[in-house]
MIVEX-172612 format. One line per field, with one value per atom (N, C-alpha, C): atom name; x, y negated, z negated. Coordinates in nm, 2 decimals, decimal comma, m for minus. Example, Ala and Ser with C-alpha at 12.3 -4.5 7.8 and 13.67 -1.06 7.14 Angstrom:
REM MIVEX-172612
pase c(N  CA  C  N  CA  C);
u c(1,32  1,23  1,32  1,28  1,37  1,29);
v c(0,57  0,45  0,33  0,22  0,11  0,00);
w c(m0,78  m0,78  m0,78  m0,71  m0,71  m0,79);
//
This chain:
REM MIVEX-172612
pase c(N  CA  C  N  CA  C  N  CA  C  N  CA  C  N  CA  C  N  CA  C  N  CA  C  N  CA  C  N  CA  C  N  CA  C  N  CA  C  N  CA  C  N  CA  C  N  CA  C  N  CA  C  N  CA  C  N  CA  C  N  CA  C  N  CA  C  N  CA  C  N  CA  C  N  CA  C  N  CA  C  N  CA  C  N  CA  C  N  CA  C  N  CA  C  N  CA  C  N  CA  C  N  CA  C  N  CA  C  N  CA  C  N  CA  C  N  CA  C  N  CA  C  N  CA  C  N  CA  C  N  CA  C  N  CA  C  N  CA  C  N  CA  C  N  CA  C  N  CA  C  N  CA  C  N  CA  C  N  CA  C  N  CA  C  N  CA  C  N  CA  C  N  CA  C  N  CA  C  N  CA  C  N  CA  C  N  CA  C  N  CA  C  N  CA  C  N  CA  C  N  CA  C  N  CA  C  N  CA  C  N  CA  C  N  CA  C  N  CA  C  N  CA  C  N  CA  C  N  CA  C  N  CA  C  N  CA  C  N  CA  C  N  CA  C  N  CA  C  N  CA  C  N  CA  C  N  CA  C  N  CA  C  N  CA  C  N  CA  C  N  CA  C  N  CA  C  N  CA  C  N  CA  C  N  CA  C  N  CA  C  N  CA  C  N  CA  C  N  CA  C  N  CA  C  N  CA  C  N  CA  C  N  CA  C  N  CA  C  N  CA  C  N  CA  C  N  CA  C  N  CA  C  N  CA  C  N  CA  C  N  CA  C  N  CA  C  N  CA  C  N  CA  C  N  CA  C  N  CA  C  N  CA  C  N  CA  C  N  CA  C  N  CA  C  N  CA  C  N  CA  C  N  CA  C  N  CA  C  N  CA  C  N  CA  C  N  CA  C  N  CA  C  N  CA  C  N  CA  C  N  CA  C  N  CA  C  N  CA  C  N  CA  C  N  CA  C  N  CA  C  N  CA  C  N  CA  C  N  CA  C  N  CA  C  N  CA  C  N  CA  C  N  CA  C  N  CA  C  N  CA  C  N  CA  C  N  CA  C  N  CA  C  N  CA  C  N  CA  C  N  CA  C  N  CA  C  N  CA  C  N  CA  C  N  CA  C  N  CA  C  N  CA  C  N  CA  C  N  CA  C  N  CA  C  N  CA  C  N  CA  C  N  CA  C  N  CA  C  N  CA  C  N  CA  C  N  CA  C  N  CA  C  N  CA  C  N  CA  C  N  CA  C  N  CA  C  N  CA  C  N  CA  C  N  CA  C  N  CA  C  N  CA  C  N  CA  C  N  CA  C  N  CA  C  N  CA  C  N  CA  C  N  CA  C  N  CA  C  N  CA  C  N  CA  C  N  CA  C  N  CA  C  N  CA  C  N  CA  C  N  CA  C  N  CA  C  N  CA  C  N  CA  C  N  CA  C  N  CA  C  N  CA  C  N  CA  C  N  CA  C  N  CA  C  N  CA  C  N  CA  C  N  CA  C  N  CA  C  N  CA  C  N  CA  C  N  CA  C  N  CA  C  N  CA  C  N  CA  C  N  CA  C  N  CA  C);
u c(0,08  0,00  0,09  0,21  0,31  0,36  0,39  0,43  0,34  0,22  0,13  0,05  0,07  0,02  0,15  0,30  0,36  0,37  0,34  0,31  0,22  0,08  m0,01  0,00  0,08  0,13  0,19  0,28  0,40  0,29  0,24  0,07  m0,02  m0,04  m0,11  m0,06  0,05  0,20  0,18  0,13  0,20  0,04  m0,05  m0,18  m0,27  m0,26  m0,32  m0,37  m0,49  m0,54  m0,49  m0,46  m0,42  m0,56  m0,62  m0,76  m0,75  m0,64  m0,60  m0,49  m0,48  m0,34  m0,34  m0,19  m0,15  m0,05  m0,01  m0,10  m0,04  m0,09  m0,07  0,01  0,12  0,16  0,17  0,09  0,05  0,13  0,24  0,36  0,36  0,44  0,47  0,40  0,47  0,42  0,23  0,20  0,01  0,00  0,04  m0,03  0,05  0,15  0,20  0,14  0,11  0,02  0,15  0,25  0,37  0,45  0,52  0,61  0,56  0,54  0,48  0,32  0,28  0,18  0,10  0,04  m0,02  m0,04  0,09  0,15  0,11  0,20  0,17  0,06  m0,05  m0,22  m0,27  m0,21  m0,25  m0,19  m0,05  m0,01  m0,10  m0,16  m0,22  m0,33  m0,39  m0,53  m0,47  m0,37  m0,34  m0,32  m0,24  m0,23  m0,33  m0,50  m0,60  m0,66  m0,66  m0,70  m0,62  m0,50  m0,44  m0,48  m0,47  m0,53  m0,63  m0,73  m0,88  m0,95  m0,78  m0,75  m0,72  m0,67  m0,58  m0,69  m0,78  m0,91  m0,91  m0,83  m0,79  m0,85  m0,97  m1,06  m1,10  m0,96  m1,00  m0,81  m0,80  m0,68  m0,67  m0,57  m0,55  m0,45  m0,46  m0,38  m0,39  m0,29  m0,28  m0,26  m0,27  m0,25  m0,19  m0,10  0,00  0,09  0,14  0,27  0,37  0,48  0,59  0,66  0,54  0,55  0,44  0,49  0,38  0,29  0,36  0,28  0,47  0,42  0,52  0,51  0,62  0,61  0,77  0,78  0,88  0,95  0,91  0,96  0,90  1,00  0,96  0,94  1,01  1,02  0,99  0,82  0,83  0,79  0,82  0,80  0,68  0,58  0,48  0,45  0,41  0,40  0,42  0,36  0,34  0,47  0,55  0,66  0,68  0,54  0,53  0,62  0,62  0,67  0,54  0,55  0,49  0,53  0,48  0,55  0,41  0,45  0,46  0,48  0,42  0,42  0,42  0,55  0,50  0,55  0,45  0,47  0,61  0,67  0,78  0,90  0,89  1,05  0,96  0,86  0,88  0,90  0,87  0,86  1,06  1,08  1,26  1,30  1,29  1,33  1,29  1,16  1,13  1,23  1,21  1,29  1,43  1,48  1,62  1,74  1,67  1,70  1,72  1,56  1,51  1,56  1,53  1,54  1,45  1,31  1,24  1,21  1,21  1,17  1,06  1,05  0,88  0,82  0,91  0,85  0,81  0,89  0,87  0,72  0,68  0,52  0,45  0,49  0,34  0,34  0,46  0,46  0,46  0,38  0,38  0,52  0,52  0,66  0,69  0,62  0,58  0,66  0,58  0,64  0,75  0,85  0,92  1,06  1,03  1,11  1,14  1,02  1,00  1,08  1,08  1,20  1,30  1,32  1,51  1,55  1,49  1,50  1,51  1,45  1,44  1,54  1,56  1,63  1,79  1,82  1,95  1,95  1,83  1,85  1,92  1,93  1,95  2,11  2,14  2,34  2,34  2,39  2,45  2,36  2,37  2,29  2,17  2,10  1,94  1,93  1,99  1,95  1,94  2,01  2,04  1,92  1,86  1,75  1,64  1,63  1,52  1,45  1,59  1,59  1,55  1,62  1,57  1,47  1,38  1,29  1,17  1,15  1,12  1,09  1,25  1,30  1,24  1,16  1,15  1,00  0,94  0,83  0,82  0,92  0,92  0,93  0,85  0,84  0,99  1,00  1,08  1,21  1,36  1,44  1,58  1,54  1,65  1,66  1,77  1,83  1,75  1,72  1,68  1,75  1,80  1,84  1,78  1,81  1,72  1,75  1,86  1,87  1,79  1,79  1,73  1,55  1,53  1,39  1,37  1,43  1,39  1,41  1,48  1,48  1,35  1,25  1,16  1,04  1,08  0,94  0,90  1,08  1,02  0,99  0,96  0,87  0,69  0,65  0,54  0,49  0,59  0,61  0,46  0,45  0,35  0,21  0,23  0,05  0,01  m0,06  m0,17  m0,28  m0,33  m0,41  m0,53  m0,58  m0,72  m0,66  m0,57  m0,44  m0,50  m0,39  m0,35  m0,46  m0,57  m0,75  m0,77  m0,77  m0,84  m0,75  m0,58  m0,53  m0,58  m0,61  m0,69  m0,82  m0,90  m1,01  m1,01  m0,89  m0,88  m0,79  m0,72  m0,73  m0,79  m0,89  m1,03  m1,08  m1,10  m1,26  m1,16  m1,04  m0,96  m0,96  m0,93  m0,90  m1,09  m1,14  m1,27  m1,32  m1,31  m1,45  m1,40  m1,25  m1,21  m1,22  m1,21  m1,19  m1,37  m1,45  m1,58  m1,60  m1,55  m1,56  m1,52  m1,41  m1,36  m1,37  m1,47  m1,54  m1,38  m1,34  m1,24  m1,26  m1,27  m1,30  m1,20  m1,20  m1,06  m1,06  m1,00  m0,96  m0,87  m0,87  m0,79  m0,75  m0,57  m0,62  m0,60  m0,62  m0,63  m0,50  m0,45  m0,37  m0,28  m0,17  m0,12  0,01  0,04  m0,07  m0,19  m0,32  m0,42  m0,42  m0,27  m0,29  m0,18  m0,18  m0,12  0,02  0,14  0,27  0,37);
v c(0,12  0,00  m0,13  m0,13  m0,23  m0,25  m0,17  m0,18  m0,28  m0,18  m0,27  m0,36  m0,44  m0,55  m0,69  m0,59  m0,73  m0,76  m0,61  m0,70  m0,71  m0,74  m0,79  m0,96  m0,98  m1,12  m1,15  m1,07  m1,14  m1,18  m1,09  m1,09  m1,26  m1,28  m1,39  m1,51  m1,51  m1,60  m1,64  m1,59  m1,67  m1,68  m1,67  m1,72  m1,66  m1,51  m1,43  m1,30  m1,24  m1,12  m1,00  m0,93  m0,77  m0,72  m0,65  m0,61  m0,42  m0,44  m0,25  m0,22  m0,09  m0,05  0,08  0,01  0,10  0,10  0,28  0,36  0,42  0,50  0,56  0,76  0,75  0,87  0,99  1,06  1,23  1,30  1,34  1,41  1,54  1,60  1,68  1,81  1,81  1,96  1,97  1,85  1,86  1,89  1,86  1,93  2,04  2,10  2,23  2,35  2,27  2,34  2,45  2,39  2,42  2,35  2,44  2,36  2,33  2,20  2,12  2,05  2,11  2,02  1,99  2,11  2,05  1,96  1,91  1,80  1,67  1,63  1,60  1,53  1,64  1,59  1,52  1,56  1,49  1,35  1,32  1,19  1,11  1,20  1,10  1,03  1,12  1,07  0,97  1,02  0,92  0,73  0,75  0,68  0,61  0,65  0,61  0,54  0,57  0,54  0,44  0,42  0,29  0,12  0,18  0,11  0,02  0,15  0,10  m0,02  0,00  m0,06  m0,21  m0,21  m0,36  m0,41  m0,40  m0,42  m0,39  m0,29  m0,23  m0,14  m0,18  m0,03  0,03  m0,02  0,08  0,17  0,26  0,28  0,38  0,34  0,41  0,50  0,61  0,73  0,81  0,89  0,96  1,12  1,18  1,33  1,39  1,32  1,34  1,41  1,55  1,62  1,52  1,49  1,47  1,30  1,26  1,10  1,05  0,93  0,82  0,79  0,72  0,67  0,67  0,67  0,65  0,59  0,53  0,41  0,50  0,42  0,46  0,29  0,21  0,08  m0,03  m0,11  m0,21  m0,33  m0,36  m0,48  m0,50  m0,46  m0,48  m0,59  m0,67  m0,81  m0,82  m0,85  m0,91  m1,03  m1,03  m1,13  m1,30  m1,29  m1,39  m1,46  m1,35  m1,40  m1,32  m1,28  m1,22  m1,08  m1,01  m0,85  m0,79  m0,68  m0,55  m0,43  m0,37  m0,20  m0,17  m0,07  0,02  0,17  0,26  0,39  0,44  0,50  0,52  0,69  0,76  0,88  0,96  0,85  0,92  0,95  0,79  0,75  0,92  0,95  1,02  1,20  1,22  1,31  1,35  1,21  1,22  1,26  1,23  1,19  1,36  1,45  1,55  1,68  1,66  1,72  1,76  1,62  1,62  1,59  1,51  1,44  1,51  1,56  1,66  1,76  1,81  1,97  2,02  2,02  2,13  2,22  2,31  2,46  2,43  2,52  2,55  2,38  2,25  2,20  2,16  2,23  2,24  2,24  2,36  2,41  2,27  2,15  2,07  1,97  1,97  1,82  1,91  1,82  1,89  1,88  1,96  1,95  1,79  1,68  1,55  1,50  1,53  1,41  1,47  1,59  1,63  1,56  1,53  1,48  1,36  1,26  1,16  1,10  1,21  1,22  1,19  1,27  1,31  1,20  1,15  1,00  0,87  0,88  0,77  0,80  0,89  0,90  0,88  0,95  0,92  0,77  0,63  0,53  0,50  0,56  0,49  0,46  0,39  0,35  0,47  0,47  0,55  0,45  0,34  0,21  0,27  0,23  0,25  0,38  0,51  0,63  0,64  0,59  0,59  0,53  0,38  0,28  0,36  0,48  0,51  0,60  0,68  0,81  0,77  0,59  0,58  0,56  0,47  0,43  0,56  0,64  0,74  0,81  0,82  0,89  0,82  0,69  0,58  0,58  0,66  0,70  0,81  0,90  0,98  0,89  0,90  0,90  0,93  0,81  0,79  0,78  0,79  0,67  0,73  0,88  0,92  0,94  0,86  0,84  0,96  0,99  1,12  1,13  1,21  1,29  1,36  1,37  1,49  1,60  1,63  1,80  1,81  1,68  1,72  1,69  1,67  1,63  1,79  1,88  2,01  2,06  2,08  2,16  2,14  1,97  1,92  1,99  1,98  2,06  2,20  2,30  2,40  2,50  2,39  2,40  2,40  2,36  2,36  2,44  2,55  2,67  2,75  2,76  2,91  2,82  2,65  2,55  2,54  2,58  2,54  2,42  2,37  2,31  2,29  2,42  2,46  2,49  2,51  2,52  2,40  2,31  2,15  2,11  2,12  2,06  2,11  2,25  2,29  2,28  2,23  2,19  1,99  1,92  1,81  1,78  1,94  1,95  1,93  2,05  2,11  1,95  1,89  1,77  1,69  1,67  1,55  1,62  1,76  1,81  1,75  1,73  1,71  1,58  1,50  1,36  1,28  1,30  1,22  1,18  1,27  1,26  1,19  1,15  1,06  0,88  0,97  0,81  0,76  0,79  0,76  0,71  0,82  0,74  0,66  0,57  0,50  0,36  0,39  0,28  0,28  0,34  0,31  0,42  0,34  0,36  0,44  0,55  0,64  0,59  0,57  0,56  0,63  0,73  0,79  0,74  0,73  0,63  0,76  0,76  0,88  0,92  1,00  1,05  0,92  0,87  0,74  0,75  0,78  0,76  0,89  0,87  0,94  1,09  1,15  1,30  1,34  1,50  1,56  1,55  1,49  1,49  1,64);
w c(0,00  0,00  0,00  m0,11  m0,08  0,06  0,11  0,23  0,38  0,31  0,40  0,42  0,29  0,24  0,26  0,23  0,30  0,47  0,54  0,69  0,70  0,61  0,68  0,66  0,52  0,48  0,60  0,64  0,78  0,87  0,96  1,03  1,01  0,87  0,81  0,80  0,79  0,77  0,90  1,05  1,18  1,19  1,14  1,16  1,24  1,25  1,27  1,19  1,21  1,14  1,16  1,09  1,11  1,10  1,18  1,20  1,26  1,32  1,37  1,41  1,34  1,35  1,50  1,59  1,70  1,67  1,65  1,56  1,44  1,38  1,30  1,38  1,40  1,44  1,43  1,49  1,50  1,47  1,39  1,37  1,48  1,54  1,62  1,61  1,48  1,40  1,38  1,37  1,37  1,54  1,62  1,73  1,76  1,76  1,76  1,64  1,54  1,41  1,39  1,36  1,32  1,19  1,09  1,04  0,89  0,85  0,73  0,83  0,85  0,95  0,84  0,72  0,67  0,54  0,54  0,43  0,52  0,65  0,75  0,74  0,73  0,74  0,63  0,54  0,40  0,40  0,44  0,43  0,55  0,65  0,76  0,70  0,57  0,51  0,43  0,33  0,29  0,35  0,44  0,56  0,59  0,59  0,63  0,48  0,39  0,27  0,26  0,24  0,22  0,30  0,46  0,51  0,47  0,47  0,42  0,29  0,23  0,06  0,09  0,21  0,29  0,32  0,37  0,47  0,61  0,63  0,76  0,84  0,94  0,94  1,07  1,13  1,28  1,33  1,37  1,37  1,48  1,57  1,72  1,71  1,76  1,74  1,90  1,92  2,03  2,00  2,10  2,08  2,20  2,24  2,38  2,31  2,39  2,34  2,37  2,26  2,31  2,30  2,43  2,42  2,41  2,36  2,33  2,44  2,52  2,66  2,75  2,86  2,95  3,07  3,12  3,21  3,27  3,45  3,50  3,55  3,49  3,54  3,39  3,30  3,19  3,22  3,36  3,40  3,55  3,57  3,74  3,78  3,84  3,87  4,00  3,95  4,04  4,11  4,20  4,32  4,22  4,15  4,08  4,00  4,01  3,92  3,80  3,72  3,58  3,63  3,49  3,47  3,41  3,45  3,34  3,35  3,27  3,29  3,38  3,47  3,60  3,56  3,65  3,61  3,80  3,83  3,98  3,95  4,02  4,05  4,12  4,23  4,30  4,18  4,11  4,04  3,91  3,86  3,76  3,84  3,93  3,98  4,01  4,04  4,07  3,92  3,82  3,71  3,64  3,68  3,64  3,72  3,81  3,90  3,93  3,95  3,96  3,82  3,72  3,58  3,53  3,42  3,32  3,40  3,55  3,57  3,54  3,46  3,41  3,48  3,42  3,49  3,53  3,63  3,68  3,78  3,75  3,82  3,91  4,03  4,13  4,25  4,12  4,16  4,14  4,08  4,01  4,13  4,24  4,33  4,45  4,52  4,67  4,69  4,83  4,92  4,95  5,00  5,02  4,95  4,84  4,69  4,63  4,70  4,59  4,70  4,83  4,92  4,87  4,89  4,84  4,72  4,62  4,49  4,51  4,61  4,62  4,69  4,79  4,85  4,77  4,67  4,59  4,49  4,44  4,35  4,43  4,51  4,60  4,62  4,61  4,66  4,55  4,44  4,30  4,24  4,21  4,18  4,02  4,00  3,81  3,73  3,74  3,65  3,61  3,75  3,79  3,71  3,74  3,72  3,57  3,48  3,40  3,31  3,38  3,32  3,30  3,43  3,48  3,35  3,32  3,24  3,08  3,05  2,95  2,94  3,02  3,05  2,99  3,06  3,05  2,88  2,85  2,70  2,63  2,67  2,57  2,46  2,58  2,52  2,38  2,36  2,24  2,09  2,01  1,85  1,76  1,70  1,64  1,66  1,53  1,60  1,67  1,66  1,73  1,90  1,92  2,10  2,15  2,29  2,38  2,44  2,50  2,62  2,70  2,84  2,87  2,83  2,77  2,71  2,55  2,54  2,38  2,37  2,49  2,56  2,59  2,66  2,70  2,61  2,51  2,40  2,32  2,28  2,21  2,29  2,44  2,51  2,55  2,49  2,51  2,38  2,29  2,15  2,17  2,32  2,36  2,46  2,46  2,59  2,60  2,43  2,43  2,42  2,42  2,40  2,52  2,55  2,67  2,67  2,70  2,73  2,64  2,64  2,57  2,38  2,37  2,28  2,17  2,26  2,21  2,18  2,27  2,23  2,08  2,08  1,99  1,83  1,86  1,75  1,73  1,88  1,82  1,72  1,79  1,70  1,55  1,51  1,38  1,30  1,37  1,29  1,26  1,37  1,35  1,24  1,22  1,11  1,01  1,00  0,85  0,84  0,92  0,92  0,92  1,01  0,98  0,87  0,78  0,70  0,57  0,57  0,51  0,57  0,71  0,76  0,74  0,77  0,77  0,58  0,48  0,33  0,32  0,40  0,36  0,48  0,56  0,66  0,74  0,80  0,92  1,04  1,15  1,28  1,34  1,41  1,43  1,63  1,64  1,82  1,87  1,95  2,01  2,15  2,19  2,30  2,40  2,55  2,63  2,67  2,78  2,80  2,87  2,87  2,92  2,97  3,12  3,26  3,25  3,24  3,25  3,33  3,32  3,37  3,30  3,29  3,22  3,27  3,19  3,22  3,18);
//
């Protein structure tokens, strides 16, 4: 609660409201349903209770293996002049492919787009390749550096989760997590898959 009461001061201090938190982080182990998951779970309620104590009552959370959200460009410059992050299919497809290596990925990009890869990725100096890869890494939870070898070791902890898997360990944490968040008037938001398909 100390904690969260002096950034909401910092928050109040530049003259704005802390009103919702992005987010509160899924530990690895709750959607693998591995490990300490269900300590894990307890501190997420915890987590939610505190909140609730600040006056804090909506709180966005994700259920993405791995990464947060991911982008293949931080700084793409639009007509206008401005930047935003970008997510282009070829630069992630190069970056899966040729980068990471993952096994098996071959099968998920047409013949088209795996050309397309190798072209784009060959346009790229050591710099670029490099930006690209962080870029990418940048999306994983918490504060240790990635690599892509320590990225394929984190993902082939998700070898034996499927799909229907992962859902049904989302389920099993909503029936735990809701019904605190509802006693304690806080709004749960999940945000969706970000880019909107399975990476």
């Amino acid at each position: 609660v100390d904690e969260i009461q002096k950034r909401k001061q910092e928050i109040e201090d530049a003259g704005m409201t802390w009103s919702v938190v992005e987010s509160i982080p899924v530990h690895e182990d709750i959607k693998k349903q591995t490990g300490n998951y269900k300590q894990w779970i307890e501190n997420y309620k915890e987590s939610i209770r505190n909140l609730a104590k600040c006056g804090i009552h909506t709180v966005c959370y994700n259920f993405m293996p791995l990464t947060d959200w991911t982008r293949t460009d931080l700084n793409h410059e639009l007509e206008d002049g401005s930047t935003a992050l970008r997510f282009d299919k070829t630069a992630f497809a190069a970056f899966d492919l040729f980068i990471l290596k993952r096994e098996g990925a071959e099968s998920e990009y047409s013949e088209e787009l795996q050309q397309k890869a190798k072209k784009y990725l060959d346009s790229l100096n050591d710099e670029a390749t490099q930006e690209l890869t962080d870029t990418i890494l940048l999306g994983m939870p918490g504060d240790e550096k990635m690599t892509p070898a320590k990225f394929r070791t984190h993902l082939a902890e998700y070898e034996d989760i499927d799909d229907q898997q992962l859902r049904e360990h989302l389920y099993d944490f909503l029936r735990q997590i809701i019904p605190v968040a509802e006693e304690h008037e806080v709004r749960m938001a999940i945000h969706p898959d970000d880019p909107p398909f399975p990476l």
